[in-house]
N, C-alpha and C positions, 0 to 999 in steps of 0.2 A: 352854759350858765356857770357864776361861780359867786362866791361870796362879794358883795361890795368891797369890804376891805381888803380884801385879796386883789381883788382887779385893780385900789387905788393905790396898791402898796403900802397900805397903812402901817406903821409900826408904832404900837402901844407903848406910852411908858407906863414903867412898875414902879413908880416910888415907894409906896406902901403896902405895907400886907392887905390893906381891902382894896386896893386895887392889883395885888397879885392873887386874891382870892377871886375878884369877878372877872378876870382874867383867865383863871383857869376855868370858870363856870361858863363861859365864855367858848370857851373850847371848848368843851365838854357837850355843850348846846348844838355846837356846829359838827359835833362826830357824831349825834343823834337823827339829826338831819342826814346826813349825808348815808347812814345806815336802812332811815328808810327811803331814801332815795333809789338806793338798791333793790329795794325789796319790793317797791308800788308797782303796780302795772302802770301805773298812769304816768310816769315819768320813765317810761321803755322808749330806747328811739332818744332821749334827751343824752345830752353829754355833759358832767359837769368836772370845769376844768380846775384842777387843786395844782396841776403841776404848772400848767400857762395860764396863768387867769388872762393875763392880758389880750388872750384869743379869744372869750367869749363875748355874744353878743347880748348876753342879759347878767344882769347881776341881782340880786337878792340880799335882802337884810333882816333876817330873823333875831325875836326877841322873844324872852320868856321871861312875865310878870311886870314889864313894861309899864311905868308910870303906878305900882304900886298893885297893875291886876294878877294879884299872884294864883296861881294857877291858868294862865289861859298864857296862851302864844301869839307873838303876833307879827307879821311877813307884810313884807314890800318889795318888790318887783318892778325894777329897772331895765332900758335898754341903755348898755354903755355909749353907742355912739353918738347918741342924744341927749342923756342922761335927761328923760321923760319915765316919770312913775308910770306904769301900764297897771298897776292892781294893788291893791293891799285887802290885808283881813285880819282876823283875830278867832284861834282855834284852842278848844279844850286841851289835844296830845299834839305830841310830833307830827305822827303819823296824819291826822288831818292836816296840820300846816301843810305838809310834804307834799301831799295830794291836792290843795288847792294851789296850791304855789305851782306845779307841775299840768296842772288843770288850768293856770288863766294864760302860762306861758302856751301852751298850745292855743288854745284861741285869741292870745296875740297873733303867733304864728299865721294861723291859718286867715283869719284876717287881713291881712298885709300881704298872702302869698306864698310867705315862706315856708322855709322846710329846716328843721330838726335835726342835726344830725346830731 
């Protein structure tokens, strides 16, 4: 799994300071994730790719406060070779996004067959 943008190669421009300001909030959202990524049991077994995005077979697009809901988080759940939504939600912390996000990619997985590494 890796971030959408990262798998499409997306490179942001910064014109301005609030778009270099939601640019680093930006980042800042995506090392939160990826911290409890590390941490959940439910995303053990998953691999998420930051150095080859282009290897991974799911991608993800995390957001926080999305269309004005400030304080809730909110995830969607792609396969790159399709580029088919398999899941989305909307979570109180990280930490739940983390865990549902890692929770619907395995029952894609298991569904279809596959296997996680």
């Amino acid at each position: 799994m890796t971030f959408t943008e990262d798998w499409l190669g997306a490179v942001p421009v910064l014109d301005s300071d609030e778009q270099k300001r939601l640019h680093a909030q930006e980042v800042q959202e995506k090392e939160l994730f990826v911290q409890a990524f590390r941490r959940l049991p439910e995303c053990k077994g998953v691999t998420f790719k930051r150095t080859n995005p282009r290897e991974a077979d799911f991608d993800v697009q995390i957001f926080n406060g999305l269309d004005g809901r400030t304080g809730r988080w909110q995830w969607v759940l792609y396969r790159t070779d399709i580029v088919e939504r398999l899941a989305f939600g909307e979570e109180v912390d990280v930490s739940s996004l983390t865990k549902s996000v890692c929770m619907a990619l395995r029952s894609n997985v298991e569904l279809t067959g596959g296997k996680v590494d």
